[in-house]
MMTF fields as JSON, N, C-alpha, C and O atoms, coordinates in Angstrom:
{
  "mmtfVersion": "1.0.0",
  "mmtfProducer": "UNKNOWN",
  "numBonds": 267,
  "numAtoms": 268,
  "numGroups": 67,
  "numChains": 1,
  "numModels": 1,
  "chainsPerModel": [1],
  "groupsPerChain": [67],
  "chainIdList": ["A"],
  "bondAtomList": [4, 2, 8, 6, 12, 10, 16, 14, 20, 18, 24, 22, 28, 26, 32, 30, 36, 34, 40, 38, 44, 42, 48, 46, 52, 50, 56, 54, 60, 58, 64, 62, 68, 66, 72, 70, 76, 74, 80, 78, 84, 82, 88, 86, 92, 90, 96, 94, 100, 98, 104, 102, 108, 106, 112, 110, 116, 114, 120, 118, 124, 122, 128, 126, 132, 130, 136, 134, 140, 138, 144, 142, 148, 146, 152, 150, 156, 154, 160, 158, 164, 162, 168, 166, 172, 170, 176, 174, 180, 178, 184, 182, 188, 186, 192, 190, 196, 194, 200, 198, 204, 202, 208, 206, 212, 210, 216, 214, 220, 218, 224, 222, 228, 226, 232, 230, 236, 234, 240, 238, 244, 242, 248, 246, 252, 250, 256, 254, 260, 258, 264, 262],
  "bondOrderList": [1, 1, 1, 1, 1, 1, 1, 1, 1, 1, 1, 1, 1, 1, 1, 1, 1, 1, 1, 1, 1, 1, 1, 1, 1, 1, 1, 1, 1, 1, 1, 1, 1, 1, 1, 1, 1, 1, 1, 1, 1, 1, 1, 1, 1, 1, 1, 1, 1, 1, 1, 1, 1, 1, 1, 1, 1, 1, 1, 1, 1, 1, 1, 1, 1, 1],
  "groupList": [{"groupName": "UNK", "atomNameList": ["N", "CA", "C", "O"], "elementList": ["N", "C", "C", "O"], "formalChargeList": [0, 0, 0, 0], "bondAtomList": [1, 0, 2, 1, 3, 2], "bondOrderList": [1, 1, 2], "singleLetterCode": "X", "chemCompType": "L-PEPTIDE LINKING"}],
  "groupTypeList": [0, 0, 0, 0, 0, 0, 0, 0, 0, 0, 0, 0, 0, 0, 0, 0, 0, 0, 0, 0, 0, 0, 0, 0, 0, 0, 0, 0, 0, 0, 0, 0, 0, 0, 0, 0, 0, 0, 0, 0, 0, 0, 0, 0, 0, 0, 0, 0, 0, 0, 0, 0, 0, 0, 0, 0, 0, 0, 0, 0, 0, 0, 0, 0, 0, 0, 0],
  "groupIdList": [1, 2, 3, 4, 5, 6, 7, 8, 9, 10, 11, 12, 13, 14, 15, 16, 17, 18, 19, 20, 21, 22, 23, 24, 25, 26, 27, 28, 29, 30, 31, 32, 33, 34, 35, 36, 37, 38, 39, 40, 41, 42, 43, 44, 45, 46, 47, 48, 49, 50, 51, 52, 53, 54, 55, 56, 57, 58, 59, 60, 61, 62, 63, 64, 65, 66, 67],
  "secStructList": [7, 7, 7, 7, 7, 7, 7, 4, 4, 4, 1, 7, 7, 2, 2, 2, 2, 2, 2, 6, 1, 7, 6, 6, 6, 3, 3, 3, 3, 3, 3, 3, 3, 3, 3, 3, 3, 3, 3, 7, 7, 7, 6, 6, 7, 1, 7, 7, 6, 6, 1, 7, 1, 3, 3, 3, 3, 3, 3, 3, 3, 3, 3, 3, 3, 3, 7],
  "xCoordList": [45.254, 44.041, 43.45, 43.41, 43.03, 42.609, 41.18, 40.777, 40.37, 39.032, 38.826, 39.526, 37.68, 36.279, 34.808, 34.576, 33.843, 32.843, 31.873, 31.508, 31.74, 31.718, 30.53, 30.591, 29.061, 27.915, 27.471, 26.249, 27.826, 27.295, 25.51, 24.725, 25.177, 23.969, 23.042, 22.182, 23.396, 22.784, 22.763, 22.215, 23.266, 22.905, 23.298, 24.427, 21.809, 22.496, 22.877, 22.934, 23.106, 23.948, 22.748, 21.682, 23.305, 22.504, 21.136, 19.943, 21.7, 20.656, 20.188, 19.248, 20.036, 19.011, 18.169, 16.981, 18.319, 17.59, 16.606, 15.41, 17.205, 16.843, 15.655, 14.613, 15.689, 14.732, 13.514, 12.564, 13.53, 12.608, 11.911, 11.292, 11.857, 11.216, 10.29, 10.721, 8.834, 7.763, 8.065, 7.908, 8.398, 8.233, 7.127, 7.182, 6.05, 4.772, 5.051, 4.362, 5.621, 5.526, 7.32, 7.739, 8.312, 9.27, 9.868, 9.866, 10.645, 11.769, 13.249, 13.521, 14.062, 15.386, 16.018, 15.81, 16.907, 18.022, 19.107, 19.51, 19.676, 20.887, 20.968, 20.351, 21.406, 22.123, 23.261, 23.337, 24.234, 26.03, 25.969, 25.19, 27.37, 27.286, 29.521, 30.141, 30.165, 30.78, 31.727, 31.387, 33.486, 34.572, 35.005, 34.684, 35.693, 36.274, 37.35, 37.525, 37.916, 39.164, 38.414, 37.424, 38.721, 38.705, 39.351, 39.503, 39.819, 40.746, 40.386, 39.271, 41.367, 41.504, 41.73, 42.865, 40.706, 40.883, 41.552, 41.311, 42.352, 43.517, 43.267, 44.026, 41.973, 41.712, 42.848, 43.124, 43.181, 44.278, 45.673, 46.41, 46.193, 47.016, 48.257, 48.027, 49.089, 50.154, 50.856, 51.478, 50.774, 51.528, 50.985, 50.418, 50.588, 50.034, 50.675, 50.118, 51.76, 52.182, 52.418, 53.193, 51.706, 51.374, 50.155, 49.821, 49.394, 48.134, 47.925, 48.494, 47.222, 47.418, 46.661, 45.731, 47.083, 46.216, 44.965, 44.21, 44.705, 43.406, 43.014, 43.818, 41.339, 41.118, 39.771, 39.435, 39.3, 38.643, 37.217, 37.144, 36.076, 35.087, 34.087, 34.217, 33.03, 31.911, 30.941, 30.538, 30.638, 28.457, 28.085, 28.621, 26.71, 25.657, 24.755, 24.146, 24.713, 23.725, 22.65, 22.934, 21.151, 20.115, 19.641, 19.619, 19.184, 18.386, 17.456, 17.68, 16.141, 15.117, 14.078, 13.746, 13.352, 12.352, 11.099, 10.8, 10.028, 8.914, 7.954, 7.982, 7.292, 6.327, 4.768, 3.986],
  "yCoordList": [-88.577, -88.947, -87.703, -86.625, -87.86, -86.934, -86.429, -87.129, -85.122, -84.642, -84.815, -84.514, -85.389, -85.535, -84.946, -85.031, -84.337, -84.107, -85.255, -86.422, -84.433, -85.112, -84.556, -83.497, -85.599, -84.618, -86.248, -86.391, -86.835, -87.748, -87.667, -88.547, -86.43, -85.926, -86.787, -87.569, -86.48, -86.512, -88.12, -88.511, -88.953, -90.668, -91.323, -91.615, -91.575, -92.036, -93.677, -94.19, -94.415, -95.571, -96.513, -96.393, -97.874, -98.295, -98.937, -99.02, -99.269, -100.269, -98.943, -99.338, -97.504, -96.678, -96.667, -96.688, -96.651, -96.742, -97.924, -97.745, -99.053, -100.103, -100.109, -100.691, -99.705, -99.936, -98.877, -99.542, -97.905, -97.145, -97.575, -96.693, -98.715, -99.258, -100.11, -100.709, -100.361, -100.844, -102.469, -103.04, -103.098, -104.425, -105.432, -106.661, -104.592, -105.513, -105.019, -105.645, -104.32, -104.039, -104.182, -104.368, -104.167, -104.766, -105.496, -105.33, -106.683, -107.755, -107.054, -106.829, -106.763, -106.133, -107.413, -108.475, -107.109, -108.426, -108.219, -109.047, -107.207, -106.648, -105.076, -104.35, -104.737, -103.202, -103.125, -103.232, -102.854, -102.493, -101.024, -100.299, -100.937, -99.72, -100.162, -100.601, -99.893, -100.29, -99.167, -98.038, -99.857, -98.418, -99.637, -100.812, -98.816, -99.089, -97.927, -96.765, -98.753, -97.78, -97.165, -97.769, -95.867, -95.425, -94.612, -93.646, -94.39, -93.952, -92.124, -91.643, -91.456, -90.261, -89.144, -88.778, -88.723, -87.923, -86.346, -85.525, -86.329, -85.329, -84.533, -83.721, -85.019, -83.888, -84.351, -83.686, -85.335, -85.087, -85.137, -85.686, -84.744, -84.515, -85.639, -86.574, -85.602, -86.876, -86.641, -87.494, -85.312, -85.305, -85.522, -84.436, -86.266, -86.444, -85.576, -85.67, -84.891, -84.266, -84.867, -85.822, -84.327, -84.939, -85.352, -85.435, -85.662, -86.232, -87.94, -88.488, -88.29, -90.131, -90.474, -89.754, -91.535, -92.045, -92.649, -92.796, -93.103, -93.468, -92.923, -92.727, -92.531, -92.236, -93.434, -94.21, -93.198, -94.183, -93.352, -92.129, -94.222, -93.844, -94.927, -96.14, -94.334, -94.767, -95.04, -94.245, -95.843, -96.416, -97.103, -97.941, -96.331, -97.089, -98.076, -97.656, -99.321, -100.044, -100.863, -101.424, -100.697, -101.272, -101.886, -101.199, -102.952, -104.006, -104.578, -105.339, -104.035, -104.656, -104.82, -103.988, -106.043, -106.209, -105.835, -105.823, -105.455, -105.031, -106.645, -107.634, -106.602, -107.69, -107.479, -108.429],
  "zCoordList": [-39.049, -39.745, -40.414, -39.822, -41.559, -42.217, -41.43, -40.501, -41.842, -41.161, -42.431, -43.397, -42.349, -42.849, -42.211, -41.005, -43.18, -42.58, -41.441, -41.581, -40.524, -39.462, -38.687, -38.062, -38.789, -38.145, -37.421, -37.462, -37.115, -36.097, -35.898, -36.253, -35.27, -35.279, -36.115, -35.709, -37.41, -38.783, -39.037, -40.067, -38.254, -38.512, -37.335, -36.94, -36.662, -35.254, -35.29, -36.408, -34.257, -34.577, -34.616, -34.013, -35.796, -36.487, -35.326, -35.619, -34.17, -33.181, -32.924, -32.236, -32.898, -32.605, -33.659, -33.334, -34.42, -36.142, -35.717, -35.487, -35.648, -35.787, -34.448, -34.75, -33.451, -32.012, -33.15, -33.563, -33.447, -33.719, -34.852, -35.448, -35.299, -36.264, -35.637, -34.651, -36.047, -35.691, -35.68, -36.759, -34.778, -34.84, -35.193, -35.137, -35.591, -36.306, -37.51, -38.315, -37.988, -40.116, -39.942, -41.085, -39.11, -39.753, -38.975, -37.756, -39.759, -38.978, -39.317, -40.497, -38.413, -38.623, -38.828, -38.242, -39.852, -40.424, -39.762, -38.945, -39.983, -39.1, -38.851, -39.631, -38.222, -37.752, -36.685, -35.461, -37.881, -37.336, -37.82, -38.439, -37.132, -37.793, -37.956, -36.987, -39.27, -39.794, -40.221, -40.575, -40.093, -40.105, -41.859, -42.037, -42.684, -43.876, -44.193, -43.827, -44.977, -45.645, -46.577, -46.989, -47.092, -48.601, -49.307, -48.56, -50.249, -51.312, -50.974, -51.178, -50.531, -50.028, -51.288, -51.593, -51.875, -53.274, -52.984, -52.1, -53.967, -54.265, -55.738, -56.267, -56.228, -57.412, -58.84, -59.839, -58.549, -59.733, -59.299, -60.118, -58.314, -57.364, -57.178, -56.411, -57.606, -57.214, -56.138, -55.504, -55.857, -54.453, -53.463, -53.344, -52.332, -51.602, -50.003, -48.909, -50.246, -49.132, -47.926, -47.863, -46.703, -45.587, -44.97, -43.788, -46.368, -46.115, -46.751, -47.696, -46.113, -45.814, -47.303, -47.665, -48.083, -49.232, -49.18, -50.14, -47.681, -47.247, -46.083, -45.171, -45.971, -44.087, -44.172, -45.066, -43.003, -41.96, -42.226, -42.107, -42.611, -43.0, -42.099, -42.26, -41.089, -40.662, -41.51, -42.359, -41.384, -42.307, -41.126, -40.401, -41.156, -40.55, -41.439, -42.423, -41.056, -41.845, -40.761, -39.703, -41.514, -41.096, -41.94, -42.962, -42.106, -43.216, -42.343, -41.402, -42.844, -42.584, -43.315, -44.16, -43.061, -44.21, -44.101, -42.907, -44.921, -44.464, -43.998, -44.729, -42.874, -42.942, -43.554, -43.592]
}
């Protein structure tokens, strides 16, 4: 698997997001937190060597609405 910048720290998981939001000014719709493929950039690059054409990318998502 390729490294990617990697600070965890910097976005904690979405149901922590989501508890710290005021339940009288908001209704949470959802909070996952979500792995996807994505297209592994090479600059131009056709050789891809021994590095993979896709890596594994985390998102955190929270949707909530204001009341």
């Amino acid at each position: 698997m390729a490294r990617r910048w990697n600070m965890p720290e910097l976005m904690p998981p979405a149901a922590e997001i989501a508890a710290g939001l005021d339940p009288e000014r908001w209704e949470v719709v959802r909070a996952d937190d979500l792995t996807r493929l994505e297209a592994h950039g090479h600059h131009g690059d056709d050789d891809h060597g021994d590095h993979p054409t896709e890596v594994e990318v985390k998102d955190t998502l929270v949707h909530a609405l204001r009341r």
